[in-house]
Structure formats: structure tokens, C-alpha cells
C-alpha positions as CSV (number, residue, x, y, z in Angstrom):
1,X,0.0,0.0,0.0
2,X,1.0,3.6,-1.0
3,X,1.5,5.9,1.4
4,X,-1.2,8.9,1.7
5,X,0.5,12.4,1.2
6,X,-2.4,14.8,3.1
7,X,-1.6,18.6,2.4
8,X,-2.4,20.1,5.8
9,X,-2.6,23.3,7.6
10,X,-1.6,23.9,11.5
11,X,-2.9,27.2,13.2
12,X,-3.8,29.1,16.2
13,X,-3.2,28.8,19.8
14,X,0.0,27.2,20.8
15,X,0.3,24.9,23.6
16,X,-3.6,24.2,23.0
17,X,-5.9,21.3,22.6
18,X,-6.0,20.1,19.1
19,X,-9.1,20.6,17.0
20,X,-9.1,18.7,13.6
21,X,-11.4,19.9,10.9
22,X,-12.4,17.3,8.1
23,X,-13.9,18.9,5.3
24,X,-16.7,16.4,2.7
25,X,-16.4,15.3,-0.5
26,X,-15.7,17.8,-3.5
27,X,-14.6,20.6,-0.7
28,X,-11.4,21.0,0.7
29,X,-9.5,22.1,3.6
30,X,-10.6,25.9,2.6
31,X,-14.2,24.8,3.2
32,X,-13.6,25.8,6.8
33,X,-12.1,29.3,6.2
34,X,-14.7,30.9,7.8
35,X,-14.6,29.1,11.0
36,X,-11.0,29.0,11.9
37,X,-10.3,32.3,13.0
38,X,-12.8,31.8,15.9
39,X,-11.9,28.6,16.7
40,X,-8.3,29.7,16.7
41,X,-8.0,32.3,19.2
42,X,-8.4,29.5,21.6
43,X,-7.5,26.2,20.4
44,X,-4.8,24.7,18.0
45,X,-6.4,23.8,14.2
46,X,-5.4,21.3,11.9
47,X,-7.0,21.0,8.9
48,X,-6.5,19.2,5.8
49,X,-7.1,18.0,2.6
50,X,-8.4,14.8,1.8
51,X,-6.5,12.7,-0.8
52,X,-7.6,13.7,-4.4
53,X,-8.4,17.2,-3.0
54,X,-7.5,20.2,-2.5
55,X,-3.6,19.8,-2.4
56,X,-3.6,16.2,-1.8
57,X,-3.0,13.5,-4.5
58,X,-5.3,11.1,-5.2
59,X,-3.6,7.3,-4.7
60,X,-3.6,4.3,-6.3
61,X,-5.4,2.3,-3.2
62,X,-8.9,1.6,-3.1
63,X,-10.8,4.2,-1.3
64,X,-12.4,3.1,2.0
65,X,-14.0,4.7,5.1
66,X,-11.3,3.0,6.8
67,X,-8.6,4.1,4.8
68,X,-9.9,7.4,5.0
69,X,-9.5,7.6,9.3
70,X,-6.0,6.0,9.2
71,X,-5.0,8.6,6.4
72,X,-5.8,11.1,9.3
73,X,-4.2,8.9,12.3
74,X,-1.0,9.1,9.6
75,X,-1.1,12.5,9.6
76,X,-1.4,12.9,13.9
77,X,1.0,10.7,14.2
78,X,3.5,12.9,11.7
79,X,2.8,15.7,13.7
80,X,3.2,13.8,16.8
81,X,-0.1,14.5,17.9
82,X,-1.7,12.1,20.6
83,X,-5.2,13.1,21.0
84,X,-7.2,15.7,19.3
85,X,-10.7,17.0,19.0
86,X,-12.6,16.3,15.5
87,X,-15.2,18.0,13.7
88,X,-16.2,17.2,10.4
89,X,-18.7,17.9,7.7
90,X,-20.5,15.3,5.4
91,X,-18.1,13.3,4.3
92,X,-15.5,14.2,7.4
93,X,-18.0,13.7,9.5
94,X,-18.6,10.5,8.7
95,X,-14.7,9.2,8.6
96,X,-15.1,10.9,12.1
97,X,-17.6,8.7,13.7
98,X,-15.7,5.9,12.0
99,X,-12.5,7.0,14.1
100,X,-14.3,7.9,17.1
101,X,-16.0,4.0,17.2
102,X,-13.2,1.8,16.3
103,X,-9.9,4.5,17.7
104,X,-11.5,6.1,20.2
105,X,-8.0,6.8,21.8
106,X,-6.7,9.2,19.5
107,X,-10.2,11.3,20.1
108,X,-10.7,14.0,22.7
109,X,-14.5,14.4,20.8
110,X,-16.5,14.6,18.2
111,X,-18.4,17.0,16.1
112,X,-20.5,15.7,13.5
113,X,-21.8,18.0,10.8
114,X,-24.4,17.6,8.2
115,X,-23.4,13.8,7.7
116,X,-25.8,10.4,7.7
117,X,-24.7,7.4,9.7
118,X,-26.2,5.0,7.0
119,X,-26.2,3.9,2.9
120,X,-29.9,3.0,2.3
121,X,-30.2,1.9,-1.6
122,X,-31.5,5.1,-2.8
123,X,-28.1,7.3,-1.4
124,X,-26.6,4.3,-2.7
125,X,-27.8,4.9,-6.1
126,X,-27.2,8.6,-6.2
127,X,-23.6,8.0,-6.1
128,X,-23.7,5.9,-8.7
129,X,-25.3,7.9,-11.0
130,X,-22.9,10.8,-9.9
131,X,-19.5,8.3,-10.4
132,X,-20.7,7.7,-14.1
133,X,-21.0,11.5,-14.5
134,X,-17.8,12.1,-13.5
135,X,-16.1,8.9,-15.1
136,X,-17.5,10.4,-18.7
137,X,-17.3,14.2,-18.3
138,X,-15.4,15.3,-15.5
139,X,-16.3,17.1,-12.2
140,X,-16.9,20.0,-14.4
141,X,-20.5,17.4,-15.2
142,X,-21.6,17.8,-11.3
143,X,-20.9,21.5,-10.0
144,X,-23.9,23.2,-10.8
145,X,-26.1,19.7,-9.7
146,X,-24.2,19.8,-6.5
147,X,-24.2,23.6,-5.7
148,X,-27.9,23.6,-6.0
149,X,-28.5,20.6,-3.8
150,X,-26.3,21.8,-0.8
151,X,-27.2,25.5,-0.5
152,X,-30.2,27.5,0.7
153,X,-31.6,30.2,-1.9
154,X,-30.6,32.6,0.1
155,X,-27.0,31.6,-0.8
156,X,-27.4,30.2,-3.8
157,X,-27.8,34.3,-5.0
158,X,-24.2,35.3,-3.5
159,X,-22.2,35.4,-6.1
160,X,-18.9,35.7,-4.4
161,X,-20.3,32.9,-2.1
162,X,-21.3,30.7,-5.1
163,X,-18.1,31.0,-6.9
164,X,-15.7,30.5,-3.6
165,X,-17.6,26.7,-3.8
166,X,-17.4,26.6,-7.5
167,X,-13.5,26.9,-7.9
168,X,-13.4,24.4,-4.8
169,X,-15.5,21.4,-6.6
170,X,-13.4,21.6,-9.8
171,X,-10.1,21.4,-7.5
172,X,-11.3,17.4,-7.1
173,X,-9.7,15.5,-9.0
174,X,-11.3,12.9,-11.2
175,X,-10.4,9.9,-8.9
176,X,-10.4,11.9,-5.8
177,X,-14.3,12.3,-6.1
178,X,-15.2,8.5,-7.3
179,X,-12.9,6.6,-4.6
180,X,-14.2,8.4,-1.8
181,X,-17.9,8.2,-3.7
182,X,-17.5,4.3,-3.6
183,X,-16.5,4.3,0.4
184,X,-19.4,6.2,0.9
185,X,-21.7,3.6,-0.7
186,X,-20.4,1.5,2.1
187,X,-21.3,3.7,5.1
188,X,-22.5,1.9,8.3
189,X,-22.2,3.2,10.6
190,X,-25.7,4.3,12.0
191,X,-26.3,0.7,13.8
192,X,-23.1,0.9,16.1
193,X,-23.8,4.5,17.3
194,X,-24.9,3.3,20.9
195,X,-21.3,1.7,21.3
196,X,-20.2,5.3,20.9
197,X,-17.8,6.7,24.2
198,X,-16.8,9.9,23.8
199,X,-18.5,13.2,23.8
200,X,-20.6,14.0,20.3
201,X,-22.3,16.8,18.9
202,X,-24.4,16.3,16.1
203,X,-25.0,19.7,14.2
204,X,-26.6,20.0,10.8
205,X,-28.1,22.9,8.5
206,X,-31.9,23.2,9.3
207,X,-32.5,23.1,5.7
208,X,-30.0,20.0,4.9
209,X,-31.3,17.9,2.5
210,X,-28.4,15.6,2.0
211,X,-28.5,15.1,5.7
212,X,-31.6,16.0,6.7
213,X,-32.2,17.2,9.9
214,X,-34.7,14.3,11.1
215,X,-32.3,11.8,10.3
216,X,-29.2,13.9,12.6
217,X,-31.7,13.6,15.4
218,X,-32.2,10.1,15.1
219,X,-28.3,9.5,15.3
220,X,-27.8,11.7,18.0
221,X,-31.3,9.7,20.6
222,X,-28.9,6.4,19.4
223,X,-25.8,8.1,20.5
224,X,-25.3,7.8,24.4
225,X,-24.9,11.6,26.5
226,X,-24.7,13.4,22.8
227,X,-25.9,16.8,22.2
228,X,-27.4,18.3,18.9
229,X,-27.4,21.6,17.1
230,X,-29.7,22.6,14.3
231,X,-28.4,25.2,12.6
232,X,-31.3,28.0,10.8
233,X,-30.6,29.1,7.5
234,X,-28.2,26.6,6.7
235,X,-28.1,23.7,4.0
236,X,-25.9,21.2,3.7
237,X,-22.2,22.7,3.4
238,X,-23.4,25.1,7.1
239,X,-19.9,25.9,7.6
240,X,-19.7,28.2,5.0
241,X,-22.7,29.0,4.7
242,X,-23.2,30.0,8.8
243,X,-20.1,29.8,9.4
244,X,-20.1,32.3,12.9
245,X,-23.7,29.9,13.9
246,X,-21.5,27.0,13.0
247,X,-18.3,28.2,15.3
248,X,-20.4,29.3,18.7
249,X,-21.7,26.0,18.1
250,X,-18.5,24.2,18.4
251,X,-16.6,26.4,20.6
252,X,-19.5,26.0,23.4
253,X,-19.3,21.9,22.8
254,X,-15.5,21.9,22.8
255,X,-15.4,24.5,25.9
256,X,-17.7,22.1,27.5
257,X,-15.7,18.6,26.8
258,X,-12.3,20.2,27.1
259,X,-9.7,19.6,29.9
260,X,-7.4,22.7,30.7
């Protein structure tokens, strides 16, 4: 097996409690711009690209959920970081609760943003339909399908806003977006939420339709001493789109769960 080159960024507070920020699939680490500088002033970031984004290569290995975590426990372990705090959206959300049920140890917490726990056929089929878009045209085939699924209107008529995402899809690369497409057919991991142990936070846009807010609420009653946060006037990608909503959110979880 390969090894998993992750272009990364480290920030803020020195000497603090790490917070790593996993951004979802066709975003990258700049997905998050919005909501480092307050999480910053009091905690040390790490945020990074997943491989075939952003500024990380795609690789030859299959694509798994799996792989996905141990990519990140790579990347602590190069930075010789022990334990650390995650929050990620949609797709990082979802390698999150894998890390946070089967390596608990290397989590302090867990935020989970706009993400499903499950793969029912119809999600299922989606991605297919999307991986055989992208296999014939290019990601230049899904931007416009996928902007107007994960925003609100009211974002959708921001131009600056719309084009910040735009540039950020077409920075996927080809087999970036299909391998981590095909690990998400797999997802599972609704059903072994109970067996969850450390502190969670479920948060999700109040007008999420990818993950819909019904379906965050049912993963957060099967999740044992978790906490949720609807966030209004958000879709799917709330970190950019609510990005200050999205940060007092997190900071007051994290304030709460951390150990000075």
C-alpha cells in the first residue's frame, strides 16, 4: 500500500488542545475558512485535505471509510499529535464517527456535521449515477447539480459565495471524487452509534437535504450523552454557509468537553 501524502494546515493557539477539521467530499481544507479564526483564538487547528483534493494527490489504493481515518491517524502521528478533538462535515463527519468508534483513543471528541450514519439503496444509487457522471465528463459534469442541492436560496444568489464553492469542486480531482464516492456507498455506521464513548455533537443545517435534519436527530437519541445543534438558515455545506452559527456552536461543545 502507498503511502497517503495529506496537504495540511496547523494554526492558532499554541500549547492548546487540538481541534481537527475534516472537510466532505468535492470541498477542501478551505471549506472551513470561515470558521478557523474563531476557533483559533483558543485552540490549536489542523485542517487538511483529503487525498484527491485540494492539495492532496489522489492514490492508487482503493478508497475506504477505513482508509480514510488511518490517512488522518498518519497525519497525527507525523505531527506527533496524541489526541485531538474532531469535527467534520459530510463526508468528514462521517470518517469521524468511524474514528471515534473503532480508535476512540486518539479522540478528545467529536463534532458531526451535516453527515448520515447509514447507505440506504436510494443514497446508494445517487452515487452511482454521480461516479458515471464524473467517469464520462469530469467534475466540471456535477458543479452546478451539486451547488444547487447543498445550499439554501438565500445563498445560492451570493455570487462571491457561489463562486468561492465553484473553484473548490473543480479542485477534485477525477479519482479523488469517485474513490471516496464508492466508500461512501459503504457507510455503516448508524447501527453501532450506541457503542459510541466519547462526547458528540451532532449539528446540521436546518435546511439540509443531503442530511436532513430528522435523520441527525435520530443518530444523535442512538448516540449515548450526545448533544445536537440545528443550525437555521443553513443547507448542507453550514460551515460556509453559517459559518459564525456554526463556530459558537462548536466552541461551546468543545469548551464544555475540554480539559485545561
Amino acid at each position: 500500500m502507498g503511502k497517503t501524502v495529506l496537504n495540511y494546515q496547523l494554526s492558532g493557539l499554541e500549547g492548546a488542545p487540538v481541534v481537527t477539521l475534516a472537510h466532505g467530499l468535492a470541498t477542501d481544507l478551505t471549506m472551513w475558512d470561515f470558521v478557523v479564526p474563531r476557533l483559533e483564538k483558543h485552540y490549536r487547528v489542523l485542517r487538511y485535505d483529503s487525498r484527491g483534493h485540494g492539495g492532496s494527490p489522489a492514490t492508487a489504493d482503493n478508497f475506504t471509510l477505513d482508509g480514510l481515518g488511518l490517512d488522518v491517524i498518519g497525519l497525527l502521528d507525523s505531527l506527533k499529535i496524541e489526541r485531538t478533538h474532531f469535527v467534520g462535515l459530510s463526508m468528514g463527519g462521517m470518517v469521524g464517527m468511524g474514528l471515534a468508534l473503532d480508535r476512540p483513543e486518539r479522540l478528545s471528541s467529536l463534532v458531526v456535521c451535516d453527515a448520515r450514519g447509514d447507505a440506504p439503496q436510494a443514497y446508494r444509487d445517487s452515487w452511482n449515477d454521480r461516479i458515471a457522471l464524473v467517469r464520462a465528463n469530469g467534475i466540471e459534469a456535477i458543479v452546478e447539480p451539486t451547488l444547487a442541492r447543498w445550499f439554501t436560496d438565500a445563498f445560492k444568489a451570493r455570487e462571491d459565495g457561489m463562486k468561492f464553492m465553484r473553484d473548490m469542486v473543480l479542485r477534485t480531482s477525477v479519482d479523488g471524487f469517485i474513490g471516496s464516492a464508492e466508500a461512501l456507498k459503504e457507510l455503516d455506521y448508524a447501527r453501532r452509534l450506541p457503542e459510541m464513548t466519547l462526547p458528540t455533537l451532532f449539528l446540521v443545517g436546518g435546511e439540509d437535504a443531503g442530511a436532513p435534519p430528522a435523520t441527525m436527530r435520530t443518530m444523535h437519541e442512538a448516540t449515548p450523552g450526545s448533544s445536537f445543534v440545528e443550525i437555521a438558515g443553513a443547507g448542507h455545506i453550514s460551515a460556509v454557509e453559517q459559518p459564525e452559527a456554526v463556530a459558537a456552536a462548536v466552541l461551546e461543545f468543545l469548551n464544555r468537553t475540554t480539559e485545561r
